[in-house]
MITOR-904886 format. One line per 10 residues: their letters; for each residue x, y, z of N, C-alpha, C. Coordinates in nm, 3 decimals. Example, Ala and Ser with C-alpha at 12.3 -4.5 7.8 and 13.67 -1.06 7.14 Angstrom:
% MITOR-904886
AS	1.319,-0.569,0.780,1.230,-0.450,0.780,1.320,-0.330,0.780 | 1.285,-0.225,0.708,1.367,-0.106,0.714,1.290,0.003,0.787 $
END
This chain:
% MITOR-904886
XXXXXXXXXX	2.727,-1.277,1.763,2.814,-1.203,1.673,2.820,-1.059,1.722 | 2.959,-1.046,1.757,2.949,-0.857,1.806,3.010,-0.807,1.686 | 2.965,-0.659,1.674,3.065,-0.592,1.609,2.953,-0.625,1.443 | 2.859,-0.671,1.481,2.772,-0.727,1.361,2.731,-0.618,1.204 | 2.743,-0.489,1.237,2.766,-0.378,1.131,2.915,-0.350,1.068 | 2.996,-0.430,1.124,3.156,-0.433,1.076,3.191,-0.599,0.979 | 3.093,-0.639,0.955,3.122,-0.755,0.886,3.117,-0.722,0.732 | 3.203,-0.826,0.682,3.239,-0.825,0.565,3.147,-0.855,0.462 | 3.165,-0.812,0.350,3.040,-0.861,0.234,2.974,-1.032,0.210 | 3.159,-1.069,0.235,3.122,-1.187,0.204,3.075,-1.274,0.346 $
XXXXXXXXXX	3.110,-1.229,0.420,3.034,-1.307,0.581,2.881,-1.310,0.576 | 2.861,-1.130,0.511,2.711,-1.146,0.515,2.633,-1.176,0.402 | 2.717,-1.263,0.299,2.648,-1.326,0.224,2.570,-1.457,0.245 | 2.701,-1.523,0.313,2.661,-1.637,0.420,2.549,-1.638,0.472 | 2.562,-1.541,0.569,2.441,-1.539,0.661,2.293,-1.531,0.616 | 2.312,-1.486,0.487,2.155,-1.462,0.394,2.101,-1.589,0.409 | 2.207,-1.698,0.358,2.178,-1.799,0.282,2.147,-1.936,0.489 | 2.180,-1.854,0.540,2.186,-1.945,0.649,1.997,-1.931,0.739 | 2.033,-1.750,0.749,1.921,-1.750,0.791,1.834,-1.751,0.704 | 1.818,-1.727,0.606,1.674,-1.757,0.542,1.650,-1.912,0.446 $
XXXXXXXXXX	1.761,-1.993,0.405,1.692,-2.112,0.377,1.767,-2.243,0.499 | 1.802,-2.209,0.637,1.877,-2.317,0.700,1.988,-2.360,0.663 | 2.055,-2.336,0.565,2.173,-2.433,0.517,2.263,-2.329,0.463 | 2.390,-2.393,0.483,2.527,-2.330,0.476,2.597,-2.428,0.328 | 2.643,-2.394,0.228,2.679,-2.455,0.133,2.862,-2.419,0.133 | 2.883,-2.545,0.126,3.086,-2.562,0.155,3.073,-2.587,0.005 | 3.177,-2.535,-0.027,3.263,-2.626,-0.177,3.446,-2.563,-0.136 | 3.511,-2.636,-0.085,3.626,-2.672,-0.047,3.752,-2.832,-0.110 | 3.835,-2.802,-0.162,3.868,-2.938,-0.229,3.780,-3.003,-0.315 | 3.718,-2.934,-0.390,3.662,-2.983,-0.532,3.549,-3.127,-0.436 $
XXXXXXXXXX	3.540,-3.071,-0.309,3.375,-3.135,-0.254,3.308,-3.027,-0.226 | 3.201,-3.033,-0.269,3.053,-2.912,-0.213,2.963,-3.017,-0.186 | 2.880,-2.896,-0.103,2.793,-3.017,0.004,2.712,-2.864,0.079 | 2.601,-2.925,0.086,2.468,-2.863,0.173,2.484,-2.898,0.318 | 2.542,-2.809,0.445,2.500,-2.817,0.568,2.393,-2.781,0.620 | 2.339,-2.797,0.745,2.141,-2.774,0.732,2.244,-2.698,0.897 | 2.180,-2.546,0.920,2.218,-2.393,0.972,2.133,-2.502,1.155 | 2.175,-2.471,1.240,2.066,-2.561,1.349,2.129,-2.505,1.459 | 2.161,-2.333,1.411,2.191,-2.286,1.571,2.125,-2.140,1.507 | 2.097,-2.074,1.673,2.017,-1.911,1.653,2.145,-1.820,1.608 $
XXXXXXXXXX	2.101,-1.706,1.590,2.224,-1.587,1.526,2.144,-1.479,1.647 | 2.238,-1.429,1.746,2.223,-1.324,1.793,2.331,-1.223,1.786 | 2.298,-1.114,1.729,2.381,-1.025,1.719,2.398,-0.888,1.762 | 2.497,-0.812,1.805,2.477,-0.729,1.838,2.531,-0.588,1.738 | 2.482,-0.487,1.708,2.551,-0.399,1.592,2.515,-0.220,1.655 | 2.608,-0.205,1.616,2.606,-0.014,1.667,2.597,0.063,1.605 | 2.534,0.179,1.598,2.498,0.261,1.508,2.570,0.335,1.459 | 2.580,0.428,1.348,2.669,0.496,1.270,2.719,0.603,1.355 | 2.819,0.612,1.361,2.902,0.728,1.451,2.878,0.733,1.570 | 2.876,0.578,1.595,2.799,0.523,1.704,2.718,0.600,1.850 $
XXXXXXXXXX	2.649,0.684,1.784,2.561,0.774,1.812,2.399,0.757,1.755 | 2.295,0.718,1.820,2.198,0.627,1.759,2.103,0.820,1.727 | 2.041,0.814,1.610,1.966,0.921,1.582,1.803,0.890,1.607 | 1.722,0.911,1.703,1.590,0.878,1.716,1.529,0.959,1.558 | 1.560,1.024,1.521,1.478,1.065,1.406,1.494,0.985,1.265 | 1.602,0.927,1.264,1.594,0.840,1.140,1.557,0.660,1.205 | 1.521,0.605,1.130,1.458,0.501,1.129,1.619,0.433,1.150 | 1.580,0.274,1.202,1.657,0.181,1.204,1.771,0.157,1.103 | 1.714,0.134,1.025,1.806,0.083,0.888,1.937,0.192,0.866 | 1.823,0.356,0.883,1.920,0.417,0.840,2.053,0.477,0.957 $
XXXXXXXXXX	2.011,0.409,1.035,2.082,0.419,1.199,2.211,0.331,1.201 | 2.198,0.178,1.098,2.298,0.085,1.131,2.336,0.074,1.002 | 2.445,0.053,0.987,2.519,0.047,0.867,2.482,-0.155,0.801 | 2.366,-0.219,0.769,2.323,-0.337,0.763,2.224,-0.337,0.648 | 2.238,-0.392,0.545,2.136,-0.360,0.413,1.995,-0.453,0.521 | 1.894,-0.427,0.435,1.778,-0.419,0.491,1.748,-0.567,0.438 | 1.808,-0.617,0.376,1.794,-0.746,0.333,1.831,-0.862,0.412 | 1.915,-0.856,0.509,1.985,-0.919,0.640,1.906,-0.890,0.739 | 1.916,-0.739,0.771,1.835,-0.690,0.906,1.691,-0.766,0.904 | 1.587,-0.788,0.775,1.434,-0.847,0.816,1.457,-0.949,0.842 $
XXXXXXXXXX	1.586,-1.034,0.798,1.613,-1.193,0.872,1.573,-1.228,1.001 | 1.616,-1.102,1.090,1.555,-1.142,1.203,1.464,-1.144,1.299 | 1.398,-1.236,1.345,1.286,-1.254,1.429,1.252,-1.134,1.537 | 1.354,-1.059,1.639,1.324,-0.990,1.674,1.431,-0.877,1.643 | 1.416,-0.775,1.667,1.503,-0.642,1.689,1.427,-0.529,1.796 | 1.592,-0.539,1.888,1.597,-0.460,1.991,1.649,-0.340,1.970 | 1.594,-0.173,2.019,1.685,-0.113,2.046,1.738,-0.097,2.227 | 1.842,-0.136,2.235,1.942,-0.070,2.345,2.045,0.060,2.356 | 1.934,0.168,2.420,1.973,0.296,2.402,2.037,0.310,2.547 | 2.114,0.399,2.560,2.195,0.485,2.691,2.141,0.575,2.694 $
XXXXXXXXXX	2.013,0.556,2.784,2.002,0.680,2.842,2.039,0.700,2.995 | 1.962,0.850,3.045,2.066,0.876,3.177,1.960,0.837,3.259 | 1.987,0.771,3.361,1.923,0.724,3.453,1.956,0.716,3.582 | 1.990,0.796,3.690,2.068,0.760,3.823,2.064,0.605,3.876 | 1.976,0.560,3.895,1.922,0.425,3.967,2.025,0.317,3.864 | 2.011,0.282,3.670,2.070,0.185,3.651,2.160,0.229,3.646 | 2.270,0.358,3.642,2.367,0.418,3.638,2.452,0.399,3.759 | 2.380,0.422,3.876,2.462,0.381,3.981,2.469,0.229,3.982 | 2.379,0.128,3.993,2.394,-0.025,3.963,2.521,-0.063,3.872 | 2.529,0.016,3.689,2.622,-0.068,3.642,2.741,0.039,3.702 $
XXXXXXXXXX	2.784,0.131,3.782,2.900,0.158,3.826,2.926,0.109,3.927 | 2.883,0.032,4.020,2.875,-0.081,4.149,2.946,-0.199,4.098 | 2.884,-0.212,3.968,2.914,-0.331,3.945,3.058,-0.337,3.814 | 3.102,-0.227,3.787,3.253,-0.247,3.702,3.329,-0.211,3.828 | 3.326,-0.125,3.940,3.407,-0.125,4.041,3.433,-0.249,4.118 | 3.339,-0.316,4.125,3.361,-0.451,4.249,3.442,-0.534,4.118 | 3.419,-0.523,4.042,3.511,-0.635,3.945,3.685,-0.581,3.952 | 3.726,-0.472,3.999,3.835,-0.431,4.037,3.844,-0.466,4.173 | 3.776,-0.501,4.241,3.860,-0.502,4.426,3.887,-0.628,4.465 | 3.984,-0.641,4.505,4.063,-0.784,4.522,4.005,-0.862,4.621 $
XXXXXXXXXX	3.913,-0.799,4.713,3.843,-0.889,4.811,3.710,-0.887,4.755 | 3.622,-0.907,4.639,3.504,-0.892,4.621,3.459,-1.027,4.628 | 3.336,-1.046,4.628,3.265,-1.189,4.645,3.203,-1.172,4.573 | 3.204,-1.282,4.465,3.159,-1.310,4.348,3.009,-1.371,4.384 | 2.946,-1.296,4.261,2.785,-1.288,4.257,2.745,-1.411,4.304 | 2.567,-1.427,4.338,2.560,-1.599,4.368,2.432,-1.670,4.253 | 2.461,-1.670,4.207,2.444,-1.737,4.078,2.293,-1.775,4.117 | 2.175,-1.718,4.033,2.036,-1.799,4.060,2.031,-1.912,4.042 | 2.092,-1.968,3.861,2.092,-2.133,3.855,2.251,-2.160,3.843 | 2.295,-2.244,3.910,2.446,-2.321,3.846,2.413,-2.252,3.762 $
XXXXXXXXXX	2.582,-2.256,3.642,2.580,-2.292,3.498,2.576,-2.453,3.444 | 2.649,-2.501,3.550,2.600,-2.670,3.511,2.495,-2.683,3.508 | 2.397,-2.639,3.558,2.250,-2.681,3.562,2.204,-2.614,3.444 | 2.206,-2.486,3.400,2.162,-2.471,3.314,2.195,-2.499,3.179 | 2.356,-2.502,3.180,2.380,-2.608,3.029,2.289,-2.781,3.010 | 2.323,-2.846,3.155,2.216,-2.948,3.104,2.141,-2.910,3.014 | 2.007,-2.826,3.111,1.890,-2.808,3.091,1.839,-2.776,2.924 | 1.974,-2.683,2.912,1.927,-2.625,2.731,1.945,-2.741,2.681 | 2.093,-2.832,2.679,2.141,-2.949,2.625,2.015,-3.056,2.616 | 1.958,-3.024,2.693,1.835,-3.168,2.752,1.718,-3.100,2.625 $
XXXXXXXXXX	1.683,-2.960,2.676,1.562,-2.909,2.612,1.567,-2.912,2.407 | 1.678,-2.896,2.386,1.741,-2.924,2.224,1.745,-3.030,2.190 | 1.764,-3.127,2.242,1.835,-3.264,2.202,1.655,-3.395,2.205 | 1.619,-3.345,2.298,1.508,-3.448,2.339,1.345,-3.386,2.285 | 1.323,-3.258,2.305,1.215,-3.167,2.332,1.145,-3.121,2.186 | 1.057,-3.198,2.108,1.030,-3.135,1.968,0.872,-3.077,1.992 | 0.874,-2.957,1.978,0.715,-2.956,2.028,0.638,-2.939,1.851 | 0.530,-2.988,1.890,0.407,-2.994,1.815,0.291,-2.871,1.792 | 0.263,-2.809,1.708,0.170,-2.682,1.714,0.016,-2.776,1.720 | -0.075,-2.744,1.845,-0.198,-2.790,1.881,-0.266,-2.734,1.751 $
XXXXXXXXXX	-0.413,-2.721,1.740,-0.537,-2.699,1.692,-0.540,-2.580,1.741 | -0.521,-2.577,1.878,-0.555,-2.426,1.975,-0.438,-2.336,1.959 | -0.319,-2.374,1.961,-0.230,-2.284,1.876,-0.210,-2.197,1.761 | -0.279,-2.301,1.666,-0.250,-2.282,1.527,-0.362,-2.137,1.509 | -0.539,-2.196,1.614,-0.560,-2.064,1.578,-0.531,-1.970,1.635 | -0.459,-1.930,1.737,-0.394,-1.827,1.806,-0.318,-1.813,1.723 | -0.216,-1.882,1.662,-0.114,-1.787,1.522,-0.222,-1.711,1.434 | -0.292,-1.768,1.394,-0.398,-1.708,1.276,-0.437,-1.527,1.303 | -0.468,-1.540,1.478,-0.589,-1.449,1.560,-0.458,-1.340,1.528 | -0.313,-1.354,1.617,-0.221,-1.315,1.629,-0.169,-1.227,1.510 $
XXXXXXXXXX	-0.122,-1.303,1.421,-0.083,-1.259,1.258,-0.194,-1.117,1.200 | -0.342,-1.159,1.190,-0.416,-1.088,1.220,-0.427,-0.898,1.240 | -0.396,-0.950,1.430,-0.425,-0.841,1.441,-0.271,-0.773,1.436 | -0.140,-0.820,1.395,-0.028,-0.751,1.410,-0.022,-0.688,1.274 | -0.130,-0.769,1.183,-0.148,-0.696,0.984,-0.213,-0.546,1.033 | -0.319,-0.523,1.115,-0.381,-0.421,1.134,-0.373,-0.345,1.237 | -0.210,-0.333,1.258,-0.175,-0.259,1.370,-0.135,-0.129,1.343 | -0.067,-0.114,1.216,-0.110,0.025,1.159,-0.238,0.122,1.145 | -0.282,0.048,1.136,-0.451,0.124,1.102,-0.466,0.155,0.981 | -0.385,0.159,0.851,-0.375,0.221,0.726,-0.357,0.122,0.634 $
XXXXXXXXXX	-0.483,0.087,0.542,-0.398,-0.021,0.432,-0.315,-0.019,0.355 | -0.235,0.105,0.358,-0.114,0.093,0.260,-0.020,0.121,0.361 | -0.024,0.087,0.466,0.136,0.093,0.544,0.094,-0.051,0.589 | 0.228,-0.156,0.588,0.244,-0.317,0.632,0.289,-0.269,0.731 | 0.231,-0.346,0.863,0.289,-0.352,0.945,0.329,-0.513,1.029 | 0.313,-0.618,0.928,0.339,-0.757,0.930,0.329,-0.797,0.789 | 0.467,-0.894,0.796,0.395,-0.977,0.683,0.450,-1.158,0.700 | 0.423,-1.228,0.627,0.394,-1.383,0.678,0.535,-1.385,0.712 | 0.623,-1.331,0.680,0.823,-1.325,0.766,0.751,-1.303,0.922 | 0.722,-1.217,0.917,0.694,-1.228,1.102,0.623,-1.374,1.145 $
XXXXXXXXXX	0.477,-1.387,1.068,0.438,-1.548,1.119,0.497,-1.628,1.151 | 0.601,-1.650,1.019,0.724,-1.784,1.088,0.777,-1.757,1.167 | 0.797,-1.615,1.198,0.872,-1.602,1.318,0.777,-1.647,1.442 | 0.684,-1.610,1.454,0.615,-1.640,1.548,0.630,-1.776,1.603 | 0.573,-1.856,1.492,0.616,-2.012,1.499,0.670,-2.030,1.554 | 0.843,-1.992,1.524,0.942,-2.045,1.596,0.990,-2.004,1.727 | 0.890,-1.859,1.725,0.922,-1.832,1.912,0.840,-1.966,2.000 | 0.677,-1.941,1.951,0.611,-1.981,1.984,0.677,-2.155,2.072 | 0.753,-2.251,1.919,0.787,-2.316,1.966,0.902,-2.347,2.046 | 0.976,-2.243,2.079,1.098,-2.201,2.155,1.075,-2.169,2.306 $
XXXXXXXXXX	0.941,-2.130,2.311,0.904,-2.074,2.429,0.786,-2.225,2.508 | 0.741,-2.335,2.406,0.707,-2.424,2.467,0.813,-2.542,2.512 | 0.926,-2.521,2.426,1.042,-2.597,2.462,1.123,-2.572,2.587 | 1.115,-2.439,2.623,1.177,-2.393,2.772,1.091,-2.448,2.879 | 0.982,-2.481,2.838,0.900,-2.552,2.921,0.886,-2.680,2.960 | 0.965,-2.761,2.864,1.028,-2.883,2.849,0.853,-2.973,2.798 | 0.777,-2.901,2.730,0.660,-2.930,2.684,0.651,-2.997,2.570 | 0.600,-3.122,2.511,0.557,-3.155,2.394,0.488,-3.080,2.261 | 0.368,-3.022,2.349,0.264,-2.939,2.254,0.229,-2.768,2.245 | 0.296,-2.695,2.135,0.287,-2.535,2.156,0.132,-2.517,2.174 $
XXXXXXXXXX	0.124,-2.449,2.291,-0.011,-2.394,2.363,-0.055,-2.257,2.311 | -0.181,-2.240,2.373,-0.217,-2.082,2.324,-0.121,-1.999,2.424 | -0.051,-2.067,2.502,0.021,-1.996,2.641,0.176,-1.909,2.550 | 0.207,-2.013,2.462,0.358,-2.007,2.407,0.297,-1.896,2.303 | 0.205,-1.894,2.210,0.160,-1.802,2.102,0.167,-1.670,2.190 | 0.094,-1.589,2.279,0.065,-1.517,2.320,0.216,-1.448,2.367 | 0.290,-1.536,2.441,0.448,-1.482,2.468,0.520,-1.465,2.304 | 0.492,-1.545,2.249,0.583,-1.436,2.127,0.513,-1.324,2.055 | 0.375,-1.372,2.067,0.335,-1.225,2.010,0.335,-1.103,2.099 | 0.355,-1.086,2.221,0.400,-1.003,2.327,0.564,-0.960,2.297 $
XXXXXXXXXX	0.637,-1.038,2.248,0.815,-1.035,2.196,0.778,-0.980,2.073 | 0.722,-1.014,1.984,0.743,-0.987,1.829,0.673,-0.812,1.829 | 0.578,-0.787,1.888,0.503,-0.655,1.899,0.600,-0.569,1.946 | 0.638,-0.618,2.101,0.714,-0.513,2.160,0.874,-0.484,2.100 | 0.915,-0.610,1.998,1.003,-0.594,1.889,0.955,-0.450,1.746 | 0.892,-0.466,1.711,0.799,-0.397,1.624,0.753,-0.249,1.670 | 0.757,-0.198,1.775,0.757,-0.066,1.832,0.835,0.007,1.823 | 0.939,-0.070,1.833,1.089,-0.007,1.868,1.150,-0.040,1.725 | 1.150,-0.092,1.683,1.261,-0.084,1.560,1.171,-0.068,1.391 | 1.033,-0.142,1.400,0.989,-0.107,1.279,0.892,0.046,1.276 $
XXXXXXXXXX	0.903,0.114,1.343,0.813,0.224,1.384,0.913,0.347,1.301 | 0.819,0.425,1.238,0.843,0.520,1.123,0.872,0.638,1.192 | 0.981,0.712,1.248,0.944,0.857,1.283,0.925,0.923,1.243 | 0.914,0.933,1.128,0.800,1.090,1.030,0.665,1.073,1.075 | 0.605,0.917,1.062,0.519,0.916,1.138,0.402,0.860,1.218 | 0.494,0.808,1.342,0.469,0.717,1.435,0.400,0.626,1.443 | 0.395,0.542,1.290,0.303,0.404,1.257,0.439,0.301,1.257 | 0.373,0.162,1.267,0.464,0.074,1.292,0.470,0.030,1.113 | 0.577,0.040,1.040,0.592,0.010,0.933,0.718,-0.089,0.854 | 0.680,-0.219,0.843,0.773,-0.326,0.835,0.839,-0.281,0.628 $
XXXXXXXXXX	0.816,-0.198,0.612,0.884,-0.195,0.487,1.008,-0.121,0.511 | 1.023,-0.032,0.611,1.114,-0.038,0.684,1.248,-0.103,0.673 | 1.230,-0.210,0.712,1.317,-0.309,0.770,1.303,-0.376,0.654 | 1.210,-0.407,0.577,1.220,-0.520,0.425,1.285,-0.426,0.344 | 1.289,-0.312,0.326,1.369,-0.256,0.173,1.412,-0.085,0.203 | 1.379,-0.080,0.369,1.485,0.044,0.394,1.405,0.173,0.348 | 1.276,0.137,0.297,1.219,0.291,0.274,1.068,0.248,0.310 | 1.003,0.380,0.367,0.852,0.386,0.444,0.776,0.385,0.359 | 0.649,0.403,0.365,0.525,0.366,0.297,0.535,0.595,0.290 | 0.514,0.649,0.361,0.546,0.791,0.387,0.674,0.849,0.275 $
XXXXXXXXXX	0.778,0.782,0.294,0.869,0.816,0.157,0.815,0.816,0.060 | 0.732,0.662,0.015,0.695,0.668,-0.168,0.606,0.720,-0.135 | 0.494,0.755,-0.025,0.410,0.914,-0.093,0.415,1.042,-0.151 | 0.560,1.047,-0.065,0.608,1.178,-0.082,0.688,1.195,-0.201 | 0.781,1.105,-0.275,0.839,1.041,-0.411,0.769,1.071,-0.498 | 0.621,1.035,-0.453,0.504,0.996,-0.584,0.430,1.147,-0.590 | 0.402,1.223,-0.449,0.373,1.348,-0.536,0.472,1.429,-0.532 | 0.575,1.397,-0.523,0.722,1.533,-0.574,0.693,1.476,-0.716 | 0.661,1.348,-0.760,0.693,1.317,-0.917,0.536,1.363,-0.959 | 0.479,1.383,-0.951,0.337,1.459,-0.972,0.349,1.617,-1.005 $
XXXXXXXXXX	0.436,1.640,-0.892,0.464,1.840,-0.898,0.559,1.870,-0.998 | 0.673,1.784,-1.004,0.772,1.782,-1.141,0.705,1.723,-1.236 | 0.635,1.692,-1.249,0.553,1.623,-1.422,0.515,1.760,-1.487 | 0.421,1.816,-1.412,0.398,1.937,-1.453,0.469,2.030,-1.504 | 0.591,2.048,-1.369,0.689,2.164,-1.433,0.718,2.145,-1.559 | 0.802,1.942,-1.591,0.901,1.941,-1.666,0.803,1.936,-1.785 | 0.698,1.894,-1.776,0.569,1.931,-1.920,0.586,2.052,-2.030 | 0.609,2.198,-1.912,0.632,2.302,-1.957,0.721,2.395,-1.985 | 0.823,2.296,-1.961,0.975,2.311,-2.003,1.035,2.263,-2.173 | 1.136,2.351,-2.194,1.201,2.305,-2.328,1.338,2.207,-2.256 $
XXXXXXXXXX	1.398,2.116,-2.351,1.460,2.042,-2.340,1.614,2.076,-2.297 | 1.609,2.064,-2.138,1.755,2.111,-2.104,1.824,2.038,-2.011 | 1.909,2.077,-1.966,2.011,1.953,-1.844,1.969,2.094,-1.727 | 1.960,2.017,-1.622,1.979,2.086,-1.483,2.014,2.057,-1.389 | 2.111,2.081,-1.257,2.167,1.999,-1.186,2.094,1.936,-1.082 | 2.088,1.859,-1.063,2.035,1.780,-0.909,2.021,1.922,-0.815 | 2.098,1.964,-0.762,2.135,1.998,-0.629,2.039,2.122,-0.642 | 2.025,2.185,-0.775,1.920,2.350,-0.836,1.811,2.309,-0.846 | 1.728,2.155,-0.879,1.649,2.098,-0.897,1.615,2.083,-0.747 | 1.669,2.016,-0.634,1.621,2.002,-0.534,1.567,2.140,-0.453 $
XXXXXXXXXX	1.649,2.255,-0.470,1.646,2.353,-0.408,1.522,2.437,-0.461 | 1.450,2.431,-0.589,1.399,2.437,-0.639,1.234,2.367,-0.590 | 1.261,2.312,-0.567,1.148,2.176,-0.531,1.110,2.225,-0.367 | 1.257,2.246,-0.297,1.204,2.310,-0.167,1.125,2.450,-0.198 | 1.139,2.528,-0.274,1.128,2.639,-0.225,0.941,2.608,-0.263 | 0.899,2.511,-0.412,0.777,2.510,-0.449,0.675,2.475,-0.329 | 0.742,2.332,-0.258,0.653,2.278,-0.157,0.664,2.307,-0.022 | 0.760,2.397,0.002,0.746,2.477,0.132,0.848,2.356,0.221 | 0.818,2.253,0.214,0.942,2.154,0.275,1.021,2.058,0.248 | 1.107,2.035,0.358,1.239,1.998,0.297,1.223,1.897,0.184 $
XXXXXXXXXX	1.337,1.790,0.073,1.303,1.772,0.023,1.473,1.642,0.011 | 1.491,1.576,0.035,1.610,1.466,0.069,1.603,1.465,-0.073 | 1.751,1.414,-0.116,1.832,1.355,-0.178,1.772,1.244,-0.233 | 1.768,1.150,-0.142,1.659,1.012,-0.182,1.560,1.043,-0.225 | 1.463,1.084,-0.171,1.303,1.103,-0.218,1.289,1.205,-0.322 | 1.427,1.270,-0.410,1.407,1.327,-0.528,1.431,1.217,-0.622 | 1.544,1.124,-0.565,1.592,1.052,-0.695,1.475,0.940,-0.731 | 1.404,0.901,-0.649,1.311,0.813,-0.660,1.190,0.881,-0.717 | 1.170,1.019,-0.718,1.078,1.068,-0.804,1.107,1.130,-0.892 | 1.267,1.089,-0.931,1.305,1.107,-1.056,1.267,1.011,-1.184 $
XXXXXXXXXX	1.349,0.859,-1.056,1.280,0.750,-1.126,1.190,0.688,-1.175 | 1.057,0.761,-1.111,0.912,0.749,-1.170,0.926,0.830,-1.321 | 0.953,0.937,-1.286,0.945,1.043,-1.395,1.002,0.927,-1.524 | 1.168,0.908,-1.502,1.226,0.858,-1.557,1.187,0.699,-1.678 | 1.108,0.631,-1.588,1.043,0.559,-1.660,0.919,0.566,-1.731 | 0.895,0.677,-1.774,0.758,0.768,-1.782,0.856,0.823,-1.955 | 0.969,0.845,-1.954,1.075,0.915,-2.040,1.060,1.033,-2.072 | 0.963,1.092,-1.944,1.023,1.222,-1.945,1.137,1.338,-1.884 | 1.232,1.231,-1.835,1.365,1.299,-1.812,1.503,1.144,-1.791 | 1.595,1.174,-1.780,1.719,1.155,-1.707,1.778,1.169,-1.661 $
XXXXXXXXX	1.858,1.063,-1.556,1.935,1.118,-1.429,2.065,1.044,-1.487 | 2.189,1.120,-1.504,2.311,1.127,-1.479,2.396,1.146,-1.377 | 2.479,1.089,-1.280,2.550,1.127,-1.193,2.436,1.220,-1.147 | 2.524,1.351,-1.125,2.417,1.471,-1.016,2.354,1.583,-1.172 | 2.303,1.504,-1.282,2.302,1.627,-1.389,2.113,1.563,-1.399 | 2.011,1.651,-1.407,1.875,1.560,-1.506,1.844,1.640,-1.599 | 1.855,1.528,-1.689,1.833,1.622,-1.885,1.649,1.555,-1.864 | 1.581,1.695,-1.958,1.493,1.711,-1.924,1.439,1.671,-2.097 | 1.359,1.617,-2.152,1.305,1.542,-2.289,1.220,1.615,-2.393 $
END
């Protein structure tokens, strides 16, 4: 799927329901019916102003609710940077696709050979998770929970395991193998990690953090949420009952804690406040109780 941040609401409703329970549900001509999903989704999607920002996190880079994006098993970033060496390679290679005498590349495998091969490896090839596998998922899962170093930042959770699984058994099937080995575990947890660097990794601050990618905000945000709503408890304690705008409130808040102070991570420590009933948020107005 290209163009995968330009899809429609309802495409990516679909896709919820595909990638996360297998099955695609038709109701067409007053028949509905359960299809079972039995192909991969690779997609490709570009970032907002399609200019990728290393300082904001993933989620907030691609225009993709965070509810789709943890669907998938791995996530790559593919950045442009400047490089002479692959720079001259891919300009070698859009020029020879213009010259009328060029000789076309020489192919490592056929493509006949390799359509068999997948055709053969899908159709015939069911592998089995060993004893010795299963505890390599266990060992694996493990140490990717305590790769943060911090018990309140996730940096796995059992969504990655299955993923594992299914590399695991994807990667004994290229092998045209019966039984997933400790050989196949170790290659996806080498994919799923070096997935996890790059896209679930926090840049405020440089822990690998899968909440991220599950609900679009860091373990570092609701700290910072939770004591902005700590420093405003106080204020609004010693306040009489008034409306004040968002935007005087935020500016306000910068000047108390010396730094900056987002939009988001006020309204969410509004919302603490808020369910506490000691204030309300209106549009951009908070009446104070």
């Amino acid at each position: 799927i290209d163009e995968f941040d330009k899809m429609s609401d309802g495409a990516r409703s679909i896709l919820h329901e595909a990638m996360e329970q297998q099955t695609v549900s038709v109701a067409k001509a007053g028949i509905i019916c359960s299809l079972n999903a039995r192909t991969s989704v690779l997609a490709a999607a570009n970032p907002i102003n399609s200019k990728y920002d290393p300082k904001r996190s993933v989620v907030d880079n691609i225009n993709l609710p965070p509810s789709l994006l943890s669907r998938f098993d791995l996530i790559y970033l593919v950045l442009d940077k400047v490089n002479e060496s692959t720079d001259k390679r891919l300009a070698e290679h859009i020029v020879q696709l213009y010259q009328l005498d060029r000789t076309p590349a020489h192919a490592v495998v056929p493509q006949r050979t390799l359509m068999d091969y997948i055709s053969y490896a899908r159709r015939e090839v069911h592998p089995k998770i060993s004893d010795e596998a299963a505890q390599e998922l266990i060992r694996a899962y493990l140490a990717m929970r305590n790769m943060s170093g911090n018990k309140n930042v996730i940096s796995a959770t059992p969504r990655q395991l299955e993923g594992l699984v299914r590399l695991s058994e994807a990667h004994a099937r290229m092998r045209l193998h019966s039984t997933v080995v400790a050989e196949d575990v170790l290659e996806a947890e080498r994919l799923m990690k070096t997935s996890m660097q790059s896209a679930a990794m926090d840049p405020t601050t440089g822990t690998i953090d899968m909440d991220l990618i599950a609900t679009g905000r860091s373990a570092a945000d609701r700290n910072a949420a939770k004591m902005l709503a700590a420093a405003l408890k106080d204020r609004f304690l010693a306040m009489s009952a008034q409306t004040i705008s968002l935007q005087e409130l935020q500016q306000s808040a910068q000047e108390d804690t010396g730094v900056e102070v987002s939009i988001t991570v006020l309204r969410e420590a509004l919302a603490i406040l808020g369910r506490e009933g000691l204030v309300s948020v209106s549009r951009n107005q908070v009446t104070v109780h």
